[in-house]
C-alpha positions as CSV (number, residue, x, y, z in Angstrom):
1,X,10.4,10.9,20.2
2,X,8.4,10.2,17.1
3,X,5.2,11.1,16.4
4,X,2.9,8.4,16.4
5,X,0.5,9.8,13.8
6,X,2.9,10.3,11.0
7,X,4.8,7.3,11.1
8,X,5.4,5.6,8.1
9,X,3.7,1.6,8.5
10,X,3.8,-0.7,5.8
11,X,-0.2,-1.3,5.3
12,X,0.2,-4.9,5.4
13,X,2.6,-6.2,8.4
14,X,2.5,-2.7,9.9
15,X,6.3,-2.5,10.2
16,X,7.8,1.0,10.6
17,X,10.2,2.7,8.1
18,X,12.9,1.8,10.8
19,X,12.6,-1.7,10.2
20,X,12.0,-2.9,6.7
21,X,12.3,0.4,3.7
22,X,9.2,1.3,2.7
23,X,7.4,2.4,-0.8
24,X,5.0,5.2,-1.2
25,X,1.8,3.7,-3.2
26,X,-1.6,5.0,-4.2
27,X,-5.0,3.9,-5.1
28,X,-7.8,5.9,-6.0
29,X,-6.0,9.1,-4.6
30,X,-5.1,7.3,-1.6
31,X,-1.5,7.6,-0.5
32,X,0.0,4.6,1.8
33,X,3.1,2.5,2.4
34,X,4.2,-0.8,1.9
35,X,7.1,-2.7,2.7
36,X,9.6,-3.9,0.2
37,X,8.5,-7.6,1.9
38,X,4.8,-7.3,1.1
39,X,5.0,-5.6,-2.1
40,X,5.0,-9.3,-4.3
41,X,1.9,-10.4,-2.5
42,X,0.4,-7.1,-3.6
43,X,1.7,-7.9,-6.6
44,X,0.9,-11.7,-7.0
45,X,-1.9,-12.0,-4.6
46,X,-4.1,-8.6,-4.0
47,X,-7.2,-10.4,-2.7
48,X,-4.8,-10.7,0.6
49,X,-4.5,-7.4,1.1
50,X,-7.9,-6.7,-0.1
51,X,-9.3,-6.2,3.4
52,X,-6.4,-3.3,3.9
53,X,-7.6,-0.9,0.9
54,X,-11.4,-1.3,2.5
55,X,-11.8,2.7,1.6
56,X,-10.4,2.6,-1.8
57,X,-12.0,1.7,-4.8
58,X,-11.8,-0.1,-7.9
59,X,-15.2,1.2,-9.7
60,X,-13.5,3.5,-12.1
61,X,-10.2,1.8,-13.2
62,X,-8.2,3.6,-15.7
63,X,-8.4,2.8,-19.3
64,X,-5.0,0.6,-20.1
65,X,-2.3,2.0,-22.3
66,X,-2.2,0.6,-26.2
67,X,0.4,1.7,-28.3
């Protein structure tokens, strides 16, 4: 029987690994999963998903890369 409290859920449809695959993600030292499914609206549109990151933070983005 699997353990209910390490199961991998995709943060957005809350799908388990043993339905759709799954990719490990983080955000402000955060570590969660999403779905291969979700992943273009997190992607495209991350206001959706907004509600889903409510205890990670976007006050100290890091500084982009310039060659």
């Amino acid at each position: 029987m699997t353990d209910q409290s390490t199961e991998k859920k995709c943060v957005s449809c809350e799908r388990s690994e043993q339905v759709v695959p799954l990719v490990a993600i983080t955000f402000a030292q955060n570590g969660t999963w999403i779905c291969t499914q979700c992943l273009p609206t997190l992607i495209h549109d991350p206001n959706r998903l907004v509600h889903k990151f409510q205890n990670m933070t976007t006050d100290n983005p890091p500084e982009p890369l310039l060659d």
